[in-house]
N, C-alpha and C positions, 0 to 999 in steps of 0.2 A: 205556852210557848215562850215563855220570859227566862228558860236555864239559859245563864250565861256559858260561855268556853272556860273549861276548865282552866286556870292560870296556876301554877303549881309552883312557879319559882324564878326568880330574879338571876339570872348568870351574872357571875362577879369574876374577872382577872385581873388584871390592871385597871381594868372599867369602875370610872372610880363609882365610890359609896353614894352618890345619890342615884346609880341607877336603883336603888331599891327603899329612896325615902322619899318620892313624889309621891302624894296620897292620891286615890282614883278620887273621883268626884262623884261614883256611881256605885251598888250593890259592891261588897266588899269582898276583896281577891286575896285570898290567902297566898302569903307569900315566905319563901325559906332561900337563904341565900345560896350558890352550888357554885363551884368553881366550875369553868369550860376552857379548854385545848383548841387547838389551831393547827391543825394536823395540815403541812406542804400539800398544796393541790398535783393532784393528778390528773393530767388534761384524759379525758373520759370523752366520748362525743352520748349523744340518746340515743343512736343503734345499741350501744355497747354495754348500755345499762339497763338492767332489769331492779325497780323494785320489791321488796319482801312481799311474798305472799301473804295477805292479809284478807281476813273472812270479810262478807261484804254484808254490811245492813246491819249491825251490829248497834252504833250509837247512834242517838237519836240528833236531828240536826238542831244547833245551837239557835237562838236569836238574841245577836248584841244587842246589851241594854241600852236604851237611849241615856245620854249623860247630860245633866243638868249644868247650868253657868257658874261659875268658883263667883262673880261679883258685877258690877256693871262699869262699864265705862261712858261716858258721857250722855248719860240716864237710860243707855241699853246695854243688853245683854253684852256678858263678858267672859270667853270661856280661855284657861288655861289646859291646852291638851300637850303631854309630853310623851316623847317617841324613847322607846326603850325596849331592851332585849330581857327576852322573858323564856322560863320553858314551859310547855303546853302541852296537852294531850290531842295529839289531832286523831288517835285511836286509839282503843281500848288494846290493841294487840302489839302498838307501838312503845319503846322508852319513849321520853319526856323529848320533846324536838324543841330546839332554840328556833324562837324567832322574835322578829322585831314589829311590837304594835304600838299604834296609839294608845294612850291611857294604859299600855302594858295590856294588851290586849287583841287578838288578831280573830276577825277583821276590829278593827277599830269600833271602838260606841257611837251610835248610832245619833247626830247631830238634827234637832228638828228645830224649824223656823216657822214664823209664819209671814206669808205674803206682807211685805212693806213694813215690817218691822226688822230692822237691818240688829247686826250684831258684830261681835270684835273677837276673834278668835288669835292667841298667841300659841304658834306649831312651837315648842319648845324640844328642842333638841338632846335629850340626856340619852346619846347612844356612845358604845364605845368609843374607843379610840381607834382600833380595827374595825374593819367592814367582817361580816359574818360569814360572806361569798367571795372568793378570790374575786381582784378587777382584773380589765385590760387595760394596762396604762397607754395600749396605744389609738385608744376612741380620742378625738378630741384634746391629744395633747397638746398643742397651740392653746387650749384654751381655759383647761381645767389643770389646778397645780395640785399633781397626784403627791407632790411628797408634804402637802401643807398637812399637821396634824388632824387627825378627826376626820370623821365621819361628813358627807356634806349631804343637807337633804333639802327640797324644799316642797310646800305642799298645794298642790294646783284641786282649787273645786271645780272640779268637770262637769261642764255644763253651765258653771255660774256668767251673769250679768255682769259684771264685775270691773272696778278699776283696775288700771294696769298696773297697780303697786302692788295691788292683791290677787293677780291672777296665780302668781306661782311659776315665775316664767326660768325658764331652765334655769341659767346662769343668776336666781337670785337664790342661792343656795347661801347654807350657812352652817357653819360647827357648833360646835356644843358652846352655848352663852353665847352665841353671835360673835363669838372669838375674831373667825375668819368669814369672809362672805364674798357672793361674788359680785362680780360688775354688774350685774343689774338689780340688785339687791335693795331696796327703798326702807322698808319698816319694820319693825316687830312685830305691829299687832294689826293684821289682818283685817280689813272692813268688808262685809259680805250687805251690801245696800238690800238682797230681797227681794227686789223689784221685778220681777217676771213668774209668770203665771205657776200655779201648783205643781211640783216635779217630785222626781228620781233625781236625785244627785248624788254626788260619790265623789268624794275629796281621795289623793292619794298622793305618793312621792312624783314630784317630775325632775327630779335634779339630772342635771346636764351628762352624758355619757355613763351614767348607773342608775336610770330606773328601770330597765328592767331587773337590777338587780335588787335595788332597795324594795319596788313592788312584792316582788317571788318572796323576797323575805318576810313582807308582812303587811307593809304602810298602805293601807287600803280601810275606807269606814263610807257608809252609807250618812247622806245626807237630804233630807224629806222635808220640803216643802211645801207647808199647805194652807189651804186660807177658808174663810167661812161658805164661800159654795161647794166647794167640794164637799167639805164637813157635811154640806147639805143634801147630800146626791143620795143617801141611805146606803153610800157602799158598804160591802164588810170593813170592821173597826176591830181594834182590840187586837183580843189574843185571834181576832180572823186576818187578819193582815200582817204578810208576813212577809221581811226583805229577805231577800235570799242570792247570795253571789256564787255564780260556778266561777271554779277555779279548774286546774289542774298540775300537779306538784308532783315530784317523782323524789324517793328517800332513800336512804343507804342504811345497812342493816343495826345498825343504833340509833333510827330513829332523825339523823340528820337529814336537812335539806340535800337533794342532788341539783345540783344546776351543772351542766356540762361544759366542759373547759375547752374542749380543743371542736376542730369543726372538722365535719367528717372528710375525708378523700375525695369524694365525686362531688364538693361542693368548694373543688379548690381551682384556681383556673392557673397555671404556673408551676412553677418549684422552688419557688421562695420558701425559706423556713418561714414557719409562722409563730406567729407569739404565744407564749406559754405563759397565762393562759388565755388564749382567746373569745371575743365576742362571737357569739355563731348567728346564723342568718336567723331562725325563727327558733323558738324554743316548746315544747309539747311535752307534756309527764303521761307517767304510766297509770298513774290515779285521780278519781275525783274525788273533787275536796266542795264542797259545801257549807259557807263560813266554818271555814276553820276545821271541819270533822271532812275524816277519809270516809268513803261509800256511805255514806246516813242513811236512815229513814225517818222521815216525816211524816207523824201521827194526825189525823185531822176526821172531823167528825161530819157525818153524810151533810154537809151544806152548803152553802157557798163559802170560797176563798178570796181574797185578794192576793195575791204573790206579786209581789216588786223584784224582777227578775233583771240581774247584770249581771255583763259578762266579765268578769272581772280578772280571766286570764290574760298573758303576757301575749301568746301568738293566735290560739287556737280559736276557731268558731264551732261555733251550737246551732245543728240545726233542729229544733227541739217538738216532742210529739209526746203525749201520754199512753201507754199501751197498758192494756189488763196484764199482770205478770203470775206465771205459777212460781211460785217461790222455792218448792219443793225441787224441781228438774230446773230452772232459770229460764224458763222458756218465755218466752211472749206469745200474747194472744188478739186477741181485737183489740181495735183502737177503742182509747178510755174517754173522758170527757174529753171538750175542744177548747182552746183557749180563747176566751172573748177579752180582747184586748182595746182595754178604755184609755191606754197613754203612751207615750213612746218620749223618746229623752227630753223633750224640753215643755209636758205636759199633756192637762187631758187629750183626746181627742174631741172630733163635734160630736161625734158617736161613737155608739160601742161597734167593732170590728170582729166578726167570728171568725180565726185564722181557721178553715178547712183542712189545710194539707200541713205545713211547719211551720214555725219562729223562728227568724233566722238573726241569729246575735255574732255581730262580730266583737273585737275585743272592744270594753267599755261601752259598748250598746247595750239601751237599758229597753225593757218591755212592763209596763205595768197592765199584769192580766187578772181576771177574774176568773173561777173555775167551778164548778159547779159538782160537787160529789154526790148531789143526793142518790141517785143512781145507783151508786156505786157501794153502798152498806156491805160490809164484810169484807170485799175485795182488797186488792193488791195492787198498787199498778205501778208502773215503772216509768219515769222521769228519761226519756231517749233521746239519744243522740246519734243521728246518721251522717255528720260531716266529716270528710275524709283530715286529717290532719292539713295536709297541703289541701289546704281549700281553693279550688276557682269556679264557685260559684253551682257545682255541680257534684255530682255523686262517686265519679271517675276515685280512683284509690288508687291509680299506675304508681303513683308515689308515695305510699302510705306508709309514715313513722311508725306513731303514736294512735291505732284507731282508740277510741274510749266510748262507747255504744251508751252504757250502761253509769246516768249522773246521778240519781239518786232514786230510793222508795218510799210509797207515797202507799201508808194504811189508814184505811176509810173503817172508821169505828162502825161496827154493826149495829149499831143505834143509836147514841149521839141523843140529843136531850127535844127534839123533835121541835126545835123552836129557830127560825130562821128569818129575822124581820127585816135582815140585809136586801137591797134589789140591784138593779144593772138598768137605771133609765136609757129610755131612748135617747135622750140629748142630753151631752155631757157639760159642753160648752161653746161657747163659740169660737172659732177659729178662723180668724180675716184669713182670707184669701189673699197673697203675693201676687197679681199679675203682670204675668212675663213681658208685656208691652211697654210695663211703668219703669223698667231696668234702664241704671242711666248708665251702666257700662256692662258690658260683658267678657270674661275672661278665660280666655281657653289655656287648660292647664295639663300637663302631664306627666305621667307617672313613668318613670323609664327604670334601667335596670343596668350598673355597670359593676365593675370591679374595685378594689380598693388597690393599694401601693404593697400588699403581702399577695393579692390574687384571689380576695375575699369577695363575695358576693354585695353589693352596695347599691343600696335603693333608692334613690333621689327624688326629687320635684323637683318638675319644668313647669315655661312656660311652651307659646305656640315659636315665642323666638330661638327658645334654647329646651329640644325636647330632649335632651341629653340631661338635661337636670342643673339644678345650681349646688352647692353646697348650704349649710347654713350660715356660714360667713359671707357669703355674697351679700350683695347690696336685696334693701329690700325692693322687690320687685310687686307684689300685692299690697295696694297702698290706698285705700278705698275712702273718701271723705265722709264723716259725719252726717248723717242724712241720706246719704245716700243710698241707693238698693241696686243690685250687684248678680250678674247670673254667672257662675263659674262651670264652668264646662269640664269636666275631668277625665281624662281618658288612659287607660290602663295599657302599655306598651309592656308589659312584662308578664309571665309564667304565672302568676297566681292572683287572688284576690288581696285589695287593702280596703282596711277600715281606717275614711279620711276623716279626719275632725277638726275643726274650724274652734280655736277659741272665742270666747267673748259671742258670739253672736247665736241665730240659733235659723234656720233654714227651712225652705220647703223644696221636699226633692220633685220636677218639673218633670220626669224620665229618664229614659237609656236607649240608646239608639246603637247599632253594631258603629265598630272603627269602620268596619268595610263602607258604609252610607254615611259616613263621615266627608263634609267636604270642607275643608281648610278654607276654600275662597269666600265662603257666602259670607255676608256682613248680617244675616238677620236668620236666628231660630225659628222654625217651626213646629212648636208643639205638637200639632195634631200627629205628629209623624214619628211620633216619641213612644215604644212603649211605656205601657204607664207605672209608677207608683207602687209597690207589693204594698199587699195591706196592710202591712206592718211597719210600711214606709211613711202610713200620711203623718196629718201632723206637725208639728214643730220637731226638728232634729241636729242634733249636733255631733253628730258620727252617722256615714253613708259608705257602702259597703261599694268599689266600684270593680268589679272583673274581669278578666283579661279579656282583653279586643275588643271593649266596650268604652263608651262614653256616660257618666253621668252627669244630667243637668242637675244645679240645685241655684234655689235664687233665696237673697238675703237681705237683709233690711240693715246698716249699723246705725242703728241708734232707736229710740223711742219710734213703737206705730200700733197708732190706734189704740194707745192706752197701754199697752203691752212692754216691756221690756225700758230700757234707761240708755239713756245718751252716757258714751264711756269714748277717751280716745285712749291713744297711745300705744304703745309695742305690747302687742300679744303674739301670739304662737299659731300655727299649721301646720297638724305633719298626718303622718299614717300612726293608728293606735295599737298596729302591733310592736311592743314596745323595744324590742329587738331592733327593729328598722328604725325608730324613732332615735335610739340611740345611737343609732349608726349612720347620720344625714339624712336621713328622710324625714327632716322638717326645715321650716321653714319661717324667718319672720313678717308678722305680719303689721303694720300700720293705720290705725285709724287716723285721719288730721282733720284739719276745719281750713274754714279760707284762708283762716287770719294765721296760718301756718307758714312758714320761709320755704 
């Protein structure tokens, strides 16, 4: 399971010549230089486009090579990863598609650490001078200066413990050589301290008003944390553990990216002309893409698996089941193995969790499961997906774009070498308990739904004072001290599901209670009164999925507890991880300070 994604070629136009002399640091990418065009966008909404027909189950799925350190800096680890447009094969039935990866590469290589040995990563920026997907210059013009030369990226580890120099925070974006940057922009070389227990991480683009653009294009790479208990637990290791990102990508018949320019008619409120081309509310493809390859299948022998599962699209959610599949008619049949899930985004669990009925992944929610094929010799099974595009939390499809059932195939060799010395202990780790009583403040927060200045759909964050929502420029309003531990209450006043993320820290979700058994007056929670926690919810977490007309609790620790995690202050980030909304004000700053603060 070590084939790398095919990399066939470096796009050169104006984009000058070092996009094709930074050396990888990893297994060697053969590369030929190709000129590429920039063909006027035509504002297209996703009703209006269909991608190529394209046979399904054809290439087998990629895994990024992990990439080793160019050097060290102040006697640790030191990696140089540079961001550049490449062309790649995401199918065998496709031309060569441009896009933009780490190390030249999409998803990005695969970054591993080990608990408390910290490291120095410099994001080096060698992309063109053009952006690869038409912008909207009117996201965030007050604050982003669209006619500044260059490309502007910056890169946030999702999930990380992290200083606030190095979180990746919108506005510290930067051009090619640090040319231009923006106002909150601190360093070059990234410091990643470590400090928090064995994970799933996944570094990507967060720059300010284009990531969902920059993401779609490519800047996405897994990041794996691990220390010597886990090492010790007998999980599957090797070629049995395998990271794996759903995506979903939609492409025009040469093989380019489609991202849609204009926003449909029934999702306009007015008769404003709108901007050509415009940001749209959510974004959904007509293909799954599985690092980097359209429809795959994944070969694997009758034993157990590890799969490190992220959602690594822009809008969509995964509500994910294994099914026996006939290959022959495309049919489904009985349920396949169950997922036994030992981790969720901010590490192990206490114990392993049998999900019975689905995993539910919203965007950039991670699941580390276990799978067990022995069973299964010979068989077929199918990798499913039953979430309707416009997700709220249920099955309903009144509104359904983009359905995509069918993520990937999963063949169980018919005999496999009969040796399986991998296990699934009972107890994973320990995982302190947060109790709700020890909260030195509590904050009720929510999610509303208004229009923008063209008559666009506009998703915001409030609080209990202003449920109408703030902007991002507004004053910070979530501003939590150092030490302290924090219950945010989040309540969904709008039409669909968000997947919320809290930087810097990492949470336990407390329940969900209806809006309707909502009472604005009470000064004190009642747990018992809470539905509780989906099992796929315990845990430590830093994305919570909350749905319409509902509330969710989650409480939080900022700083150091019980040995776990590291004292960090200063401006970080909160918003919704569908990165459409994100870019569009539905985030928010956030503040850690100390006493000794003004």
């Amino acid at each position: 399971m070590n084939e790398r994604s095919e990399v066939l070629g470096t796009g050169v136009s104006r984009r000058k010549l070092l996009l094709a002399t930074s050396a990888t640091s990893i297994s060697a990418i053969a590369g030929c230089s190709a000129p590429s065009s920039k063909k006027e966008p035509i504002p297209t909404t996703v009703s209006e486009h269909s991608s190529p027909d394209l046979e399904k189950w054809v290439d087998e799925v990629p895994c990024p090579g992990v990439i080793e350190p160019t050097g060290t800096k102040n006697g640790q680890p030191y990696y140089e990863i540079g961001m550049r447009e490449v062309e790649q094969k995401l199918h065998n039935d496709l031309p060569l598609t441009t896009v933009w990866g780490y190390d030249g590469q999409y998803p990005g290589p695969t970054i591993e650490a080990q608990q408390g040995e910290p490291i120095y990563v410099r994001w080096q920026n060698e992309l063109p001078d053009d952006h690869l997907l038409p912008e909207d210059t009117t996201i965030h013009s007050d604050l982003i200066p669209y006619d500044t030369p260059g490309v502007r990226v910056v890169t946030h580890l999702h999930g990380g413990n992290v200083e606030s120099e190095s979180d990746g925070h919108a506005q510290a974006w930067f051009t090619r050589d640090f040319q231009e940057t923006g106002p909150k922009f601190e360093k070059n070389d990234y410091y990643y301290v470590n400090d928090q227990p064995p994970t799933t991480l996944w570094y990507h683009d967060h720059s300010l008003g284009i990531t969902r653009l920059n993401v779609y294009a490519g800047l996405a790479g897994f990041y794996l944390l691990r220390n010597e208990h886990e090492q010790e637990l007998g999980l599957p290791e090797g070629e049995y553990e395998i990271p794996l990102v759903l995506q979903d990508r939609s492409f025009n018949d040469d093989g380019s990216l489609f991202y849609p320019t204009a926003v449909s008619d029934d999702q306009i409120r007015g008769d404003d002309p709108q901007p050509e081309p415009s940001i749209v509310p959510q974004f959904y493809g007509d293909t799954s893409i599985v690092n980097g390859k359209a429809w795959p299948r994944l070969s694997v022998n009758p034993r157990k698996y590890r799969l490190r599962l992220l959602n690594g699209a822009n809008s969509r959610y995964y509500n994910l089941t294994l099914l026996e599949y006939d290959e022959t008619s495309g049919e489904t049949g009985a349920d396949g193995p169950s997922f036994i899930q030992i981790g969720n985004d901010g590490g192990l669990l206490s114990e392993p969790v049998e999900i019975t009925d689905r995993l539910e992944l919203g965007s950039s929610q991670r699941a580390d499961v276990v799978v067990d094929f022995s069973d299964y010799a010979g068989q077929t099974l199918l990798l499913h997906n039953n979430a309707p595009s416009l997700y709220r939390g249920t099955l309903e499809r009144s509104e359904e774009t983009k359905p995509l059932p069918e993520v990937m195939l999963i063949d169980v060799d018919d005999a496999g070498n009969g040796q399986d010395p991998s296990q699934v202990p009972n107890e994973l780790t320990t995982v302190p308990k947060l109790p709700a009583d020890t909260a030195d403040r509590h904050r009720k927060l929510w999610l509303s739904t208004q229009t923008d200045d063209y008559g666009r759909m506009l998703h915001l964050l409030g609080t209990q004072d202003q449920i109408r929502g703030y902007k991002l420029t507004d004053s910070v309003t979530e501003n939590p001290m150092l030490g302290d531990t924090e219950i945010w209450s989040i309540a969904n006043n709008t039409g669909m599901s968000h997947p919320i993320h809290i930087h810097l820290i990492h949470f336990q979700v407390l329940g969900r209670q209806s809006l309707a058994d909502y009472d604005a007056t009470a000064e004190t929670i009642d747990t018992d009164t809470f539905e509780s926690p989906r099992p796929f919810e315990l845990g430590w977490k830093d994305v919570v999925t909350v749905d319409p007309g509902e509330m969710v609790h989650v409480i939080a620790h900022f700083g150091e507890y019980k040995g776990l995690f590291n004292d960090q202050t200063g401006e970080y980030m909160w918003h919704c991880h569908m990165i459409e909304h994100e870019d569009h004000d539905m985030m928010r700053p956030l503040r850690v300070g100390t006493d000794s603060d003004d």
